[in-house]
Structure formats: structure tokens, C-alpha cells
Residue frames as qw, qx, qy, qz and C-alpha x, y, z in Angstrom:
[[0.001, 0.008, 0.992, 0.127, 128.06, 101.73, 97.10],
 [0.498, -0.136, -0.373, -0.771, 124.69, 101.43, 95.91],
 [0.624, -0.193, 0.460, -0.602, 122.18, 99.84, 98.01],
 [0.034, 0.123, 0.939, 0.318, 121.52, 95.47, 97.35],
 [0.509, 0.019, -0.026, -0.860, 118.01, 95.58, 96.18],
 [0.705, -0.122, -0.660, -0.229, 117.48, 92.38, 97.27],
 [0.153, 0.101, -0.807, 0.561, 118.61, 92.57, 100.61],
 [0.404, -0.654, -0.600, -0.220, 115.06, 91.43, 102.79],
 [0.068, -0.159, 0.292, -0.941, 114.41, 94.67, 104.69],
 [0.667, -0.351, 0.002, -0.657, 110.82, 93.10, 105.98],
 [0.130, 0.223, -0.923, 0.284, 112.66, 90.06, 108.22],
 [0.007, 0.280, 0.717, -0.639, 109.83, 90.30, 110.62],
 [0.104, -0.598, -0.542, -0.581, 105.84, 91.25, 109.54],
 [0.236, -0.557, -0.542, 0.584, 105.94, 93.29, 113.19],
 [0.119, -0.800, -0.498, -0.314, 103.74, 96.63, 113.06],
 [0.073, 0.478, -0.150, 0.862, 104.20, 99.48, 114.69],
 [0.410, -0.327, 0.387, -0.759, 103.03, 99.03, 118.11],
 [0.897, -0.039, -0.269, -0.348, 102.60, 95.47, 118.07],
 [0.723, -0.469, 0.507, 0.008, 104.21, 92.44, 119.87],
 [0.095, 0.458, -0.850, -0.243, 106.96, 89.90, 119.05],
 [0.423, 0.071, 0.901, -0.058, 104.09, 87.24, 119.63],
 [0.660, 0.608, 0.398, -0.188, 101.86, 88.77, 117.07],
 [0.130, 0.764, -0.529, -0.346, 104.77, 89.17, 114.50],
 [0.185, -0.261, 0.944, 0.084, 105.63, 85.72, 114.93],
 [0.604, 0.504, 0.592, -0.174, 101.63, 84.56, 114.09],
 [0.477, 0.788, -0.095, -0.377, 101.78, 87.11, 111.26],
 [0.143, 0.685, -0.658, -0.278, 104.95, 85.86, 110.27],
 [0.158, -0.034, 0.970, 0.183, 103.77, 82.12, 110.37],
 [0.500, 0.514, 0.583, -0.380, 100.86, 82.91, 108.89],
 [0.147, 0.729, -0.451, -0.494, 102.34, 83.96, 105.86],
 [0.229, -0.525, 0.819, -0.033, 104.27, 80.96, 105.69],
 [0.319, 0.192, 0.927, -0.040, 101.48, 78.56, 105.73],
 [0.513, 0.640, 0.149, -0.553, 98.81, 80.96, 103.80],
 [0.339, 0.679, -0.510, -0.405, 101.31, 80.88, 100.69],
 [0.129, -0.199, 0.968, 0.080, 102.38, 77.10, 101.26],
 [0.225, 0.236, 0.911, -0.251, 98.79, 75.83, 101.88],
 [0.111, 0.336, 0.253, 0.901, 96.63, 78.27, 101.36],
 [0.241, -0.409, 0.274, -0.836, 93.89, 79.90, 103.78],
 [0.844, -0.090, -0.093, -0.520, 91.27, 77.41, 103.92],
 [0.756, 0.307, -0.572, 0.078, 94.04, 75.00, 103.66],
 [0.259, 0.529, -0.406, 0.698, 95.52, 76.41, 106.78],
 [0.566, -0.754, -0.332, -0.040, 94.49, 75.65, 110.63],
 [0.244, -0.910, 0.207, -0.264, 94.75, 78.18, 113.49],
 [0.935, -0.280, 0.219, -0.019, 96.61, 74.94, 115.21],
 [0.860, 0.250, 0.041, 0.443, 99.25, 74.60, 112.66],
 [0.230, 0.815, 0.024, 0.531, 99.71, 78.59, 112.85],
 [0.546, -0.790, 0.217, -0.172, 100.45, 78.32, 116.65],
 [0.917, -0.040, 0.191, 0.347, 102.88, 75.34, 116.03],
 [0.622, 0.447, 0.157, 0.623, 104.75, 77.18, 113.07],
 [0.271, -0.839, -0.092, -0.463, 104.65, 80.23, 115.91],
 [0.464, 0.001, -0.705, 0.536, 106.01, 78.05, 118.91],
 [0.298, -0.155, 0.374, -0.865, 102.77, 79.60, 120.74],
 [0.383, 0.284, 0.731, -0.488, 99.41, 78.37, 122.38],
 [0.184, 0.428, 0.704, 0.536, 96.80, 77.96, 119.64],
 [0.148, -0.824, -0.546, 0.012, 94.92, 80.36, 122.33],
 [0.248, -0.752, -0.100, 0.603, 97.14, 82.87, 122.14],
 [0.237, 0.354, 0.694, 0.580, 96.03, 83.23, 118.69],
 [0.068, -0.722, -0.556, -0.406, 92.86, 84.73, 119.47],
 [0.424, -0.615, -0.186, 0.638, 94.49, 86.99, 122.02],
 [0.022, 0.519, -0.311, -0.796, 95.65, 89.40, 118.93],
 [0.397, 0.080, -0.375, -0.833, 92.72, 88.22, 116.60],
 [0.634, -0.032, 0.423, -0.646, 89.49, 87.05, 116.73],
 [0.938, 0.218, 0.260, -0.074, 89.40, 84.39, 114.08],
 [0.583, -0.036, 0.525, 0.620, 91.54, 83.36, 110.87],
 [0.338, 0.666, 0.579, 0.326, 90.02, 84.98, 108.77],
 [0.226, -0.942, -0.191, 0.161, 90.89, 88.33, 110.65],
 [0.642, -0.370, 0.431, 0.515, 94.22, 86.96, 110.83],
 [0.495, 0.340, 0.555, 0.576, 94.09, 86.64, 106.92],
 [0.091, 0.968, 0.128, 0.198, 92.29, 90.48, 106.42],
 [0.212, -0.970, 0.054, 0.110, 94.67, 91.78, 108.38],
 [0.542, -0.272, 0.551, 0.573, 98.15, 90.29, 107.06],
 [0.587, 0.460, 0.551, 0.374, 96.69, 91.12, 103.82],
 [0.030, -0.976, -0.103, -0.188, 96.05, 94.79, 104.47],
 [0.472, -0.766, 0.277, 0.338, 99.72, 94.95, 106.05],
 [0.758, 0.233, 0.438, 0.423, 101.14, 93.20, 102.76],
 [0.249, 0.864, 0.396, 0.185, 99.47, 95.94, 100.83],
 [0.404, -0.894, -0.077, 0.178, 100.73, 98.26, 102.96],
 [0.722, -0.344, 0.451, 0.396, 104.27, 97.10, 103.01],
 [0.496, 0.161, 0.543, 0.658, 104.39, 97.22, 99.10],
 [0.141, 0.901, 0.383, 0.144, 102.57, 100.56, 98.55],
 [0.432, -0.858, 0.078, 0.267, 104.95, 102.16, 100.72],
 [0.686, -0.271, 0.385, 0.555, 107.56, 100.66, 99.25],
 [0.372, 0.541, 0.574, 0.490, 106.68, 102.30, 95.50],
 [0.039, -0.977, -0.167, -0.126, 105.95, 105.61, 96.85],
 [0.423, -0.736, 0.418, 0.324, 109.19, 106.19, 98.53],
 [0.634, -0.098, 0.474, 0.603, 110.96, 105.14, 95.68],
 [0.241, 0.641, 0.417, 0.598, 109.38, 107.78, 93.70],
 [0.395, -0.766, -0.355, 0.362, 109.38, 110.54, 96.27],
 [0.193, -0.560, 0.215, 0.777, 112.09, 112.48, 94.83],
 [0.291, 0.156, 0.581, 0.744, 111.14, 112.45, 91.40],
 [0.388, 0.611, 0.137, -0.676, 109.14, 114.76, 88.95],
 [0.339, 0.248, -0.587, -0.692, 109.21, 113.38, 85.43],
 [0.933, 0.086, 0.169, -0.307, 106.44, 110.69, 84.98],
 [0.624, 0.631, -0.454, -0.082, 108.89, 109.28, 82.42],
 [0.305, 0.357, -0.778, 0.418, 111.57, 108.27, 85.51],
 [0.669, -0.124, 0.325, -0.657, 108.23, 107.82, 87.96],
 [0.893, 0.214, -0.060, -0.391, 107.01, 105.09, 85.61],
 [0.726, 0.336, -0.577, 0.165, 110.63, 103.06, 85.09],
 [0.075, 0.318, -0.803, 0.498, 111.62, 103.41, 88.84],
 [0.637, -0.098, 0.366, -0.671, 108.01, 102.17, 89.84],
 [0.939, 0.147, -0.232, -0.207, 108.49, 98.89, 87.60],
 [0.335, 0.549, -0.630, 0.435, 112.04, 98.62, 88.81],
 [0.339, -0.243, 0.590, -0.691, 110.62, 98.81, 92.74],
 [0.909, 0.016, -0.065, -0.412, 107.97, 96.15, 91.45],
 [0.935, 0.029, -0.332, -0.124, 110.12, 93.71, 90.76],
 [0.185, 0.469, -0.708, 0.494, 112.82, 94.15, 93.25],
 [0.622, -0.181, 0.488, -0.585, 109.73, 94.04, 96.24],
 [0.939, -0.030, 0.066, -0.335, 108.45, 90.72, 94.66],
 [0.736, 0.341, -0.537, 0.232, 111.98, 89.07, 94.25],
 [0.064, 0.392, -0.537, 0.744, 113.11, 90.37, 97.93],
 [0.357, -0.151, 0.592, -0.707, 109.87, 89.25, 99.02],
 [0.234, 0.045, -0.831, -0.503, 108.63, 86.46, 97.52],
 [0.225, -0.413, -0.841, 0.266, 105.93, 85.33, 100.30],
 [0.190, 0.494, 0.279, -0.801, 104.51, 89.05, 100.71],
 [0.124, 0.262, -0.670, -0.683, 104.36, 88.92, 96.93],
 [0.349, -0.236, -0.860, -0.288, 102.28, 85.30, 96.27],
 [0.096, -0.450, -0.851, 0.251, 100.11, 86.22, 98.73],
 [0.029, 0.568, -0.022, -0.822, 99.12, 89.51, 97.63],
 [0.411, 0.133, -0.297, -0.852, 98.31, 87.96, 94.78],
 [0.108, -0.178, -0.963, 0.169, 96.59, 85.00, 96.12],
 [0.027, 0.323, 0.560, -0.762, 94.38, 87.04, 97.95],
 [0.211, 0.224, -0.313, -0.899, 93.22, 89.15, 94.95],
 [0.573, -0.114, -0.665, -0.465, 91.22, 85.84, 93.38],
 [0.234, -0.241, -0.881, 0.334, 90.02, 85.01, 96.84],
 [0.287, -0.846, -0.434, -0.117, 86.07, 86.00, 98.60],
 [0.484, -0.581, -0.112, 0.645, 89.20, 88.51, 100.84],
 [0.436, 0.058, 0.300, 0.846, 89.56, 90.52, 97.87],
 [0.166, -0.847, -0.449, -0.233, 86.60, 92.02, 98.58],
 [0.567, -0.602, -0.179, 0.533, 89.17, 94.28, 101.25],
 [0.413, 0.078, 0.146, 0.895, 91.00, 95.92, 98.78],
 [0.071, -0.730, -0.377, -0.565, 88.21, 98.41, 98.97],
 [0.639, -0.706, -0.168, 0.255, 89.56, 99.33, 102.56],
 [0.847, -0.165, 0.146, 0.484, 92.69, 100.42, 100.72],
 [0.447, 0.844, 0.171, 0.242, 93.80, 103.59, 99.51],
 [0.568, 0.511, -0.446, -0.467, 96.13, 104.04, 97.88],
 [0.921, 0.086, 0.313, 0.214, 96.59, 99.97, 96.18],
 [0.505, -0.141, 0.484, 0.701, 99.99, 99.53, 94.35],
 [0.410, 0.496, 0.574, 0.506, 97.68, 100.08, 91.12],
 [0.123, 0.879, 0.451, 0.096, 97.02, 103.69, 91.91],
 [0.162, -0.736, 0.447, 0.481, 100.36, 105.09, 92.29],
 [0.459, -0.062, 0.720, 0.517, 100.66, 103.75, 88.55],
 [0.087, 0.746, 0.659, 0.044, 97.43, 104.95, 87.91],
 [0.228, -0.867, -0.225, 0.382, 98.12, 108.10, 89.12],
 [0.498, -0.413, 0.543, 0.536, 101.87, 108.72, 87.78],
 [0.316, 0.330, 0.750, 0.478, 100.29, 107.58, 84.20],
 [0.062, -0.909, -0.335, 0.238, 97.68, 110.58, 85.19],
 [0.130, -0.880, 0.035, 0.455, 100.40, 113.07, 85.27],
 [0.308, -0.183, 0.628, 0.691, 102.20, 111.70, 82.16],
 [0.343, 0.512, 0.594, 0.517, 99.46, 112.16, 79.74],
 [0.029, 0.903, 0.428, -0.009, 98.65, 115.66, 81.29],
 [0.612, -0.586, 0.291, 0.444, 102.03, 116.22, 80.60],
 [0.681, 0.620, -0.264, -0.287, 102.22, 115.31, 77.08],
 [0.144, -0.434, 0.888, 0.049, 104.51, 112.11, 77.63],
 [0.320, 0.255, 0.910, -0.064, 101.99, 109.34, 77.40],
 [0.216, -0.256, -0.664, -0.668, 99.26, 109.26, 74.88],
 [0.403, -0.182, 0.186, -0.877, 95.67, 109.91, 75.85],
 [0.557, -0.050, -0.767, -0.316, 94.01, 107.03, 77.34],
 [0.528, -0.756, -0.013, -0.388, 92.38, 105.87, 80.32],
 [0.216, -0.639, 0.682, -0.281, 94.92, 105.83, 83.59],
 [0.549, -0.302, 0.686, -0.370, 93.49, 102.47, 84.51],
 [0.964, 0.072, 0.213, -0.145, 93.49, 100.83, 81.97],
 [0.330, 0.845, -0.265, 0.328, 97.05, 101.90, 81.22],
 [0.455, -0.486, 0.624, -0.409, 97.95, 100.58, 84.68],
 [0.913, 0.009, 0.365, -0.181, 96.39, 97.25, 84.30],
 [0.600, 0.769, -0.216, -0.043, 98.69, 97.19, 80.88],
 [0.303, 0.571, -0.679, 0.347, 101.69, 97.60, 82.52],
 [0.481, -0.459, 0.640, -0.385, 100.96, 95.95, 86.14],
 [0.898, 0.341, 0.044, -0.276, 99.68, 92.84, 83.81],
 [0.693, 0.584, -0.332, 0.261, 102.80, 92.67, 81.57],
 [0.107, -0.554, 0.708, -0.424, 104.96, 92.78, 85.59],
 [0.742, -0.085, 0.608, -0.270, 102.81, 89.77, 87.30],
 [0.984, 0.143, 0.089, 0.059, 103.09, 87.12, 84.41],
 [0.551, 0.717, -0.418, 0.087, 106.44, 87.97, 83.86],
 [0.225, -0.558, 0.693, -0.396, 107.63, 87.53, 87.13],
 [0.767, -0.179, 0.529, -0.316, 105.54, 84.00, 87.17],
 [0.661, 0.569, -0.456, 0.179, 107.29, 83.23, 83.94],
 [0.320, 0.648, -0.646, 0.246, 110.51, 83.69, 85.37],
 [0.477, -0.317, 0.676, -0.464, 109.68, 81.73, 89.06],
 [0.895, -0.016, 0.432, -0.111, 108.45, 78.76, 86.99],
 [0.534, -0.269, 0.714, 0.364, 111.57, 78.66, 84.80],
 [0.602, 0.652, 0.459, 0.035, 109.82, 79.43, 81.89],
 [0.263, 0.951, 0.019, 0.159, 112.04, 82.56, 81.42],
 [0.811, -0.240, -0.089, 0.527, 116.27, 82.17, 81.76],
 [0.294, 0.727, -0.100, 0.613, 116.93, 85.94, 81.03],
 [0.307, -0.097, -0.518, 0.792, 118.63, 87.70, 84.11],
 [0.085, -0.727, -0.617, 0.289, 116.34, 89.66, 86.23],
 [0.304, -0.425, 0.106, 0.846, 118.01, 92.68, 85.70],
 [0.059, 0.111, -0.557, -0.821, 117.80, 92.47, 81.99],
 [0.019, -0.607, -0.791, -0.069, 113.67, 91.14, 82.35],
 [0.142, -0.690, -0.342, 0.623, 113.24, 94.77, 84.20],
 [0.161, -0.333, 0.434, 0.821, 114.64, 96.54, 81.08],
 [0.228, -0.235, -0.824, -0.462, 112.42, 94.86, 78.75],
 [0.282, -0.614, -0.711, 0.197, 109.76, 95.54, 80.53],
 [0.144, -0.657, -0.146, 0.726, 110.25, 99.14, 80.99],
 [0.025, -0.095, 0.673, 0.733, 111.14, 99.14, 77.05],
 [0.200, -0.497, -0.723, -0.436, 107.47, 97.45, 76.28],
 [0.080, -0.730, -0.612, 0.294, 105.61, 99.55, 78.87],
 [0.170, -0.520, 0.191, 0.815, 107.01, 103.01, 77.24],
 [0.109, -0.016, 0.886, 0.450, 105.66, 101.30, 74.39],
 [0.148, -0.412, -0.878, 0.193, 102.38, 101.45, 75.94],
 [0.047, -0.831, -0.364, 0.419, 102.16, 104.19, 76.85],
 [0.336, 0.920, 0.134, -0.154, 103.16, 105.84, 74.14],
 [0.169, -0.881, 0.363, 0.251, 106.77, 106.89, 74.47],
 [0.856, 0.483, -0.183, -0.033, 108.72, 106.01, 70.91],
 [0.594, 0.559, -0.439, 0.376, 111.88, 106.07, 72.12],
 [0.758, -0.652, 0.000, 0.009, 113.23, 105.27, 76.09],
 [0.382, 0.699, -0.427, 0.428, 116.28, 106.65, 77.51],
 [0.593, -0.551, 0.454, -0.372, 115.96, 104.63, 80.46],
 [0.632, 0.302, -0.710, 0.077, 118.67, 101.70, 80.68],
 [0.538, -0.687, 0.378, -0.309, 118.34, 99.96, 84.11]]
């Protein structure tokens, strides 16, 4: 039986070597970041939506704003990981590139709140972090696209902007489909999508049916 690729396998935002009380901030921060948004957000509401002191906030960070860097850099984390390991066994760019759009939209359907805030963040003064980050989602696409054109699969162009192409054509679809704008099945969105990013990059003909 094939794994659900929805099932939520991140219940809990807890860290390696962290507590259950900073899980629980992290995990109502989230909550309210995505609802409200940061600025929108007091430390006060985050202890409430916590069941903790507001002061035992600043026990495991020093402001909000930390709070926010650092849930943002675990997001990251969280969904970088998740894209490598799903490509781990492979070797063709070709099956690299369709299981890495595949793993996109599973993580942002399975996780809808890691998701909108990730990209929240991006058009916020915090996006200034991603430069703390290495690798970002975009460079295992970046990368992958790398080894297709030095392959001869993909056409010659530049990795990144080849990335932006396809990671572009994955974020409005998905905000299509979440405001109802789009009634195809998810499944069959993923397909299409792989279909027009092969497209992109080059490849006339795609033998990849997910």
C-alpha cells in the first residue's frame, strides 16, 4: 500500500532538542502569523493560543520577531528536506524534476499553514533571512535543472531562471486552486503541471503520468 501523501507528518513544529513548551509557541505562532499576520500578531495572544505565560515566551526567544526568524527558518527547513528525500534515490533529472513538483504540491496541501507562511514571509522586511539558507526549496530545482541540461535533457538556459519558471507556474496554481478558481482534481493539476514544466524546459514529449 502506497503511502497517503496527505497524511500531516509535521503534527507538532517541535525541533530536535527542543521542548513541548516551545513547540506549542511555534505551533501557535504559526497559527496566528498565517491568520493575522506578524505585525498583526501579539506575543499575548501567542501565549493564550499556547495555554502559557506571555513570559514564558521570552524564555525560548527574545522577541517576536525572533520568534518569526526562527519559525521561518524551520518552515524552510521542513520543506527543503522534504524535496530532497524524495529525490534521494533517483538519477535521471527527467524523474528528479516530476517527483520534485509532485513533493511540492503534496507538502503545500498536507501543510497548508507551513506553506502560506513560507510564502508570506518571502514579501515581508524577514525575507531578508533567506540568505541564512542553504539550500532554499529553489535550489534543489535549480540544481536538478543544472544536471538536466548538462545532461542533454533540458535545453540550455539559465538554472534560475528555469526554476523560477517552474516554481512560478506551482505557487499560483496552488492559489488558484485554494481560492476555487480551479475545480480540476489535485492529482490531475500535478500532471499538468509536470506536462507544462517539461515544456519548459525543453522536453517534447513526457513519459511521466502521475
Amino acid at each position: 500500500m502506497k503511502p497517503n501523501p496527505y497524511k500531516n507528518q509535521l503534527t507538532t513544529l517541535k525541533r530536535k532538542g527542543s521542548s513541548d513548551t516551545e513547540a506549542r509557541i511555534r505551533n501557535a505562532a504559526l497559527n496566528l502569523f498565517t491568520k493575522k499576520g506578524i505585525k498583526g500578531t501579539t506575543t499575548r495572544e501567542i501565549a493564550t493560543k499556547a495555554g502559557i505565560a506571555e513570559g514564558t515566551i521570552y524564555k525560548h526567544f527574545k522577541s517576536k520577531e525572533e520568534l518569526a526568524v526562527k519559525l521561518f527558518l524551520h518552515c524552510m527547513d521542513a520543506f527543503t528536506t522534504e524535496l530532497l528525500e524524495s529525490i534521494r534515490e533517483l538519477t535521471d533529472p527527467r524523474d528528479k524534476i516530476a517527483v520534485l513538483i509532485k513533493s511540492f504540491f503534496y507538502f503545500a496541501k498536507r501543510e497548508p499553514k507551513i506553506y502560506s507562511y513560507i510564502m508570506v514571509v518571502h514579501h515581508t522586511e524577514l525575507g531578508k533571512v533567506l540568505k541564512q539558507i542553504e539550500p532554499k526549496p529553489k535550489d534543489v530545482f535549480s540544481q536538478v535543472i543544472r544536471e538536466g541540461i548538462q545532461s542533454g535533457y533540458f535545453r540550455k538556459m539559465d538554472e534560475n531562471l528555469a526554476a523560477a519558471l517552474v516554481i512560478g507556474m506551482m505557487t499560483r496554481v496552488i492559489l488558484f486552486y485554494e481560492r476555487g478558481l480551479i475545480t480540476t482534481s489535485y492529482t490531475e493539476l500535478i500532471s499538468e503541471v509536470v506536462e507544462a514544466a517539461f515544456r519548459v524546459l525543453n522536453e517534447t514529449k513526457s513519459e511521466y503520468n502521475i
